[in-house]
Z-matrix of the N, CA and C atoms (Angstrom, degrees):
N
C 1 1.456
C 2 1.535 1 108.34
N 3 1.638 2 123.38 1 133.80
C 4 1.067 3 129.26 2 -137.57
C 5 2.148 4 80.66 3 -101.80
N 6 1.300 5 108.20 4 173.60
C 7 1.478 6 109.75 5 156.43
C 8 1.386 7 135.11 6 -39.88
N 9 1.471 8 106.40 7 -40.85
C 10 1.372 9 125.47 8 -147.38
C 11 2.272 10 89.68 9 -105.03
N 12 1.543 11 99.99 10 -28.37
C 13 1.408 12 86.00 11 177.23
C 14 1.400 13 110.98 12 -89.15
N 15 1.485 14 128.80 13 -15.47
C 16 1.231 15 127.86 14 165.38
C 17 1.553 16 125.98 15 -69.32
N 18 1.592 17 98.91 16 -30.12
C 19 2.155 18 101.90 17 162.43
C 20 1.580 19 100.37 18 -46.32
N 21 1.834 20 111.13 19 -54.53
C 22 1.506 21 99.60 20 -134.27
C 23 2.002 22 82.34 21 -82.28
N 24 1.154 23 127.22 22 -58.09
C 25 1.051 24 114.56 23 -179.68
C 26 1.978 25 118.43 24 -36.61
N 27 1.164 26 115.88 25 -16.83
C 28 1.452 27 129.79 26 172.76
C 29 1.704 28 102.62 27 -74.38
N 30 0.907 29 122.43 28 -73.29
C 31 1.541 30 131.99 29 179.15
C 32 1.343 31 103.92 30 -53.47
N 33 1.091 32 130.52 31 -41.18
C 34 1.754 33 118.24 32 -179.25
C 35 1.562 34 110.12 33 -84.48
N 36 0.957 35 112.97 34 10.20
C 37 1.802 36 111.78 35 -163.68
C 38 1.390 37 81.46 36 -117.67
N 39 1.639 38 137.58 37 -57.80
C 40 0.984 39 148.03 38 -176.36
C 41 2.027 40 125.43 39 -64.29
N 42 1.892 41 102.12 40 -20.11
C 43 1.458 42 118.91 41 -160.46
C 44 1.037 43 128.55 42 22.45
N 45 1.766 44 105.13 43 68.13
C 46 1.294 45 142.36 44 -176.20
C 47 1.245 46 115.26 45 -124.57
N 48 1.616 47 119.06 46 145.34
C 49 1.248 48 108.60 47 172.74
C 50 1.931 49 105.37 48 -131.67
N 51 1.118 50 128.78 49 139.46
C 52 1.783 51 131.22 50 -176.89
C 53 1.883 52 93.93 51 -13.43
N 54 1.845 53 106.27 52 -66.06
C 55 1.633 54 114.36 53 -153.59
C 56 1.904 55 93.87 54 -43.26
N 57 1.478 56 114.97 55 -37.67
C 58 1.829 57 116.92 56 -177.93
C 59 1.386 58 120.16 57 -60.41
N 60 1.373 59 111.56 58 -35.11
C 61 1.514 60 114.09 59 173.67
C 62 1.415 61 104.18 60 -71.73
N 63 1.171 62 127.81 61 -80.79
C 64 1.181 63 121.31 62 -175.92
C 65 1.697 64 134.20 63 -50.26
N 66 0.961 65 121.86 64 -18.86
C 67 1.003 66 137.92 65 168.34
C 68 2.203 67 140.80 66 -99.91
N 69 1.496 68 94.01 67 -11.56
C 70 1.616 69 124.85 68 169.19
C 71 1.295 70 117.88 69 71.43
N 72 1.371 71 104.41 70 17.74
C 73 1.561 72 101.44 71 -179.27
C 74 1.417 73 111.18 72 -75.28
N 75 1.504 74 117.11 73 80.48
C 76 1.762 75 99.38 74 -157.48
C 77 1.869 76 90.03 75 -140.60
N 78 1.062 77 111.27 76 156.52
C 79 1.564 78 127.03 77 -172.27
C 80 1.347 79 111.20 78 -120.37
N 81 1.438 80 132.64 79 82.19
C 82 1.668 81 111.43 80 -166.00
C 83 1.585 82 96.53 81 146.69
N 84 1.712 83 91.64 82 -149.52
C 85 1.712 84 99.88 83 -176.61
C 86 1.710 85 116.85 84 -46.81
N 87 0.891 86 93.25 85 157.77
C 88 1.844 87 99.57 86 164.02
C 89 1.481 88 120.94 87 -54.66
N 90 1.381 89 114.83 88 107.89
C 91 1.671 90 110.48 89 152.97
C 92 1.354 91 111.95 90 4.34
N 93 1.164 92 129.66 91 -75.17
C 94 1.535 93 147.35 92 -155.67
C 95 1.224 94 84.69 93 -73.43
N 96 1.526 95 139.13 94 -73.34
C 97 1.576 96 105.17 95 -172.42
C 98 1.412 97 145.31 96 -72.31
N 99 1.956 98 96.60 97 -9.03
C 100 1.728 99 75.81 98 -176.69
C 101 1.456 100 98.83 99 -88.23
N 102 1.474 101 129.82 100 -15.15
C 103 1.283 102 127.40 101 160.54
C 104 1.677 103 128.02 102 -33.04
N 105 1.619 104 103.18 103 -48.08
C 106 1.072 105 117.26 104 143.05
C 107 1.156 106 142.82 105 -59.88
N 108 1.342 107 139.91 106 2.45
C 109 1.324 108 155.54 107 -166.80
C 110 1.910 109 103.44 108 -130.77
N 111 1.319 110 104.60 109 -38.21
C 112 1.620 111 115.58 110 160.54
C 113 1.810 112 113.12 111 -46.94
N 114 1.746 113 89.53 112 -63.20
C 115 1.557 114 83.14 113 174.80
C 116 1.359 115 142.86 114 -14.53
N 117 1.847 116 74.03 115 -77.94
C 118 1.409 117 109.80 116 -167.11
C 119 1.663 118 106.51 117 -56.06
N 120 1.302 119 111.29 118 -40.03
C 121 1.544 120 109.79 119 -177.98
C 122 1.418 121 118.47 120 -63.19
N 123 1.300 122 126.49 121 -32.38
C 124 1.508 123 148.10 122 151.71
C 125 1.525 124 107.27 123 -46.59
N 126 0.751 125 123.54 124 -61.86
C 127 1.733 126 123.88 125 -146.61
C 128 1.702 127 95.41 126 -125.38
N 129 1.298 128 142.88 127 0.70
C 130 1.589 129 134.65 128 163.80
C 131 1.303 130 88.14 129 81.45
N 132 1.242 131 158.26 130 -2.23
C 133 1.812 132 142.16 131 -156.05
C 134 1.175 133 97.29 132 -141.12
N 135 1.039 134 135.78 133 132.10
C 136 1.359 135 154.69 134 135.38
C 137 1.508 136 112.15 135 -41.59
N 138 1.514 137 121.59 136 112.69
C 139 1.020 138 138.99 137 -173.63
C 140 1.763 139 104.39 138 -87.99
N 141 1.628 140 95.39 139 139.43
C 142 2.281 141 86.44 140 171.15
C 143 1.722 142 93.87 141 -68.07
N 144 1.656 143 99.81 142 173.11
C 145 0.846 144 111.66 143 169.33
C 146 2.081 145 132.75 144 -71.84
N 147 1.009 146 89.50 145 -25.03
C 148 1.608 147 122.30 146 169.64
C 149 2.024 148 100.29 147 -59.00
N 150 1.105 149 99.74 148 -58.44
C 151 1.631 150 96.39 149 169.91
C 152 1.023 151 146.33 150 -69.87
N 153 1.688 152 100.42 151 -2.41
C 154 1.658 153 111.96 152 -172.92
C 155 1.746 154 94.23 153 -111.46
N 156 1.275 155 110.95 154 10.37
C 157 1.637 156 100.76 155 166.18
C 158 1.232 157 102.55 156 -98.51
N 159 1.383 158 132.70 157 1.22
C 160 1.527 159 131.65 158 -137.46
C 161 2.382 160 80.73 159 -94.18
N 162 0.888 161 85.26 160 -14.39
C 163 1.986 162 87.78 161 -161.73
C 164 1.242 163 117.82 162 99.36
N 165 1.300 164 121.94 163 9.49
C 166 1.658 165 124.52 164 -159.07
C 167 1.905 166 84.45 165 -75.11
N 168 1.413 167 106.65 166 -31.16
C 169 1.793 168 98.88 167 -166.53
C 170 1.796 169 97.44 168 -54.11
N 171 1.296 170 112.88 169 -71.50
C 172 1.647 171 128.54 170 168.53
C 173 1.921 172 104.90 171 -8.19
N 174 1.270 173 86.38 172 -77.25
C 175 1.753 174 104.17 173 170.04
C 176 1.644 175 112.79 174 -43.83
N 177 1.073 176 124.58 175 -63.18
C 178 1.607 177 126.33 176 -175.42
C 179 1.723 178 96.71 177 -62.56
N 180 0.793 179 114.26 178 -59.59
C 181 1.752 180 112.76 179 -168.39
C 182 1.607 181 104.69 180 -60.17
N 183 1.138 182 116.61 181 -31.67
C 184 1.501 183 110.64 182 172.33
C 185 1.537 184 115.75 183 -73.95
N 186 1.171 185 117.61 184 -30.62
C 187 1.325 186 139.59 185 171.29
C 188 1.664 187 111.88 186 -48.38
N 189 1.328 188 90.26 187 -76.78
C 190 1.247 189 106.21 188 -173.91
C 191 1.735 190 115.59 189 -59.57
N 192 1.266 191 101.80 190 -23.10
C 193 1.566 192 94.81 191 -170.48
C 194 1.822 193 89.35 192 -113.24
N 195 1.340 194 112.49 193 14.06
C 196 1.557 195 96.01 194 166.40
C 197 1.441 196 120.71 195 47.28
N 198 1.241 197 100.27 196 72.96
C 199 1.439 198 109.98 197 -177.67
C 200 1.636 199 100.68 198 -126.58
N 201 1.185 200 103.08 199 131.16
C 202 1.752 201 97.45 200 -174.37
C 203 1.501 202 125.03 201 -76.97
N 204 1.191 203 124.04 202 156.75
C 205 1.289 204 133.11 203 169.78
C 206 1.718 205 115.92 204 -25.64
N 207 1.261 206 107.00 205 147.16
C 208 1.372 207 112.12 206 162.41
C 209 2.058 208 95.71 207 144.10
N 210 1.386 209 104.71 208 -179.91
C 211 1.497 210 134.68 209 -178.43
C 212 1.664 211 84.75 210 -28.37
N 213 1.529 212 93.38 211 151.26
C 214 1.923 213 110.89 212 169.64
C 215 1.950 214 98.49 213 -59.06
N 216 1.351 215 96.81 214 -56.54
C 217 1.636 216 80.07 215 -163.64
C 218 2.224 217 100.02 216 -89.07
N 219 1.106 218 130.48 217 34.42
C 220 1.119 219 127.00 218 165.00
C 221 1.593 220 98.84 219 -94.39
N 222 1.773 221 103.92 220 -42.23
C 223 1.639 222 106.04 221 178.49
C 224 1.537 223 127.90 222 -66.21
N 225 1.588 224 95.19 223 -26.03
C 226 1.491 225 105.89 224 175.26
C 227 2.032 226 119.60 225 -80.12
N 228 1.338 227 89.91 226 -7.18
C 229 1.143 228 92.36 227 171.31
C 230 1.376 229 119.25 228 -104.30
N 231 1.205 230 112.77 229 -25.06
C 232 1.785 231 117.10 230 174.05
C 233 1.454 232 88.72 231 -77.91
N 234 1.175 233 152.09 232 -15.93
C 235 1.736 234 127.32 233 174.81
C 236 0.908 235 98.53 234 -103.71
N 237 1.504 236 137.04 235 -11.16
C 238 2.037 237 108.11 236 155.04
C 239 1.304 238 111.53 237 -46.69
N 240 1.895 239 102.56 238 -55.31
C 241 1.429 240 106.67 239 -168.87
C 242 1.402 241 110.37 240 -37.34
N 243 1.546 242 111.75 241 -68.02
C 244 1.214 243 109.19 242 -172.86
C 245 1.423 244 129.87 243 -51.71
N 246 1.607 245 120.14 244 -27.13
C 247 0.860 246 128.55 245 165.97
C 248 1.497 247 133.73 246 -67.80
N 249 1.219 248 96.58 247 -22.22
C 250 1.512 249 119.33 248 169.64
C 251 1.744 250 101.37 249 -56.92
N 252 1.494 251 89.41 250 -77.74
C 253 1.556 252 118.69 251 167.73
C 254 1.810 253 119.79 252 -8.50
N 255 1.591 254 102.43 253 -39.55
C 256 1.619 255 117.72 254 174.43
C 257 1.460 256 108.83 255 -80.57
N 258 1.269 257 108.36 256 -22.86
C 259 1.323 258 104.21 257 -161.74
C 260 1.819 259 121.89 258 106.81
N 261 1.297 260 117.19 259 -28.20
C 262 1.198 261 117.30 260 -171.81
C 263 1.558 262 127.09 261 -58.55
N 264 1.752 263 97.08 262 -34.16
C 265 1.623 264 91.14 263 166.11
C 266 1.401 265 125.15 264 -114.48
């Protein structure tokens, strides 16, 4: 299982989508952990908690879903797409 199938299997296990992390519309664990739990599904390692405020989550999810450069909300909108794109939202 590649990076990008462990996000989406992360977000459906979790019924989360990127726009929830970043933004706090969330019911449940702490921001900081499922951010932390995002990571980890991305990258195999468990991130401290101190590092998942750093934006690296923002960064990995753009990464992973290959969304190109440009403005915070030009990027946040090419990873709906993509996210769309999976199906998740």
């Amino acid at each position: 299982m590649n990076a990008k199938e462990r996000a989406i299997e992360t977000f459906k296990r979790l019924g989360l989508m990127p726009f929830h992390l970043t933004h706090g519309n969330l019911a449940g664990p702490s921001r900081k952990e499922i951010r932390r739990q995002i990571v980890w599904a991305i990258t195999g390692s468990k991130p401290t908690l101190a590092e998942c405020r750093l934006g690296i989550v923002e960064d990995l999810l753009v990464k992973t879903f290959e969304v190109p450069d440009g403005t915070y909300h030009d990027r946040e909108e090419r990873l709906m797409a993509k996210v769309r794109e999976f199906g998740l939202a």
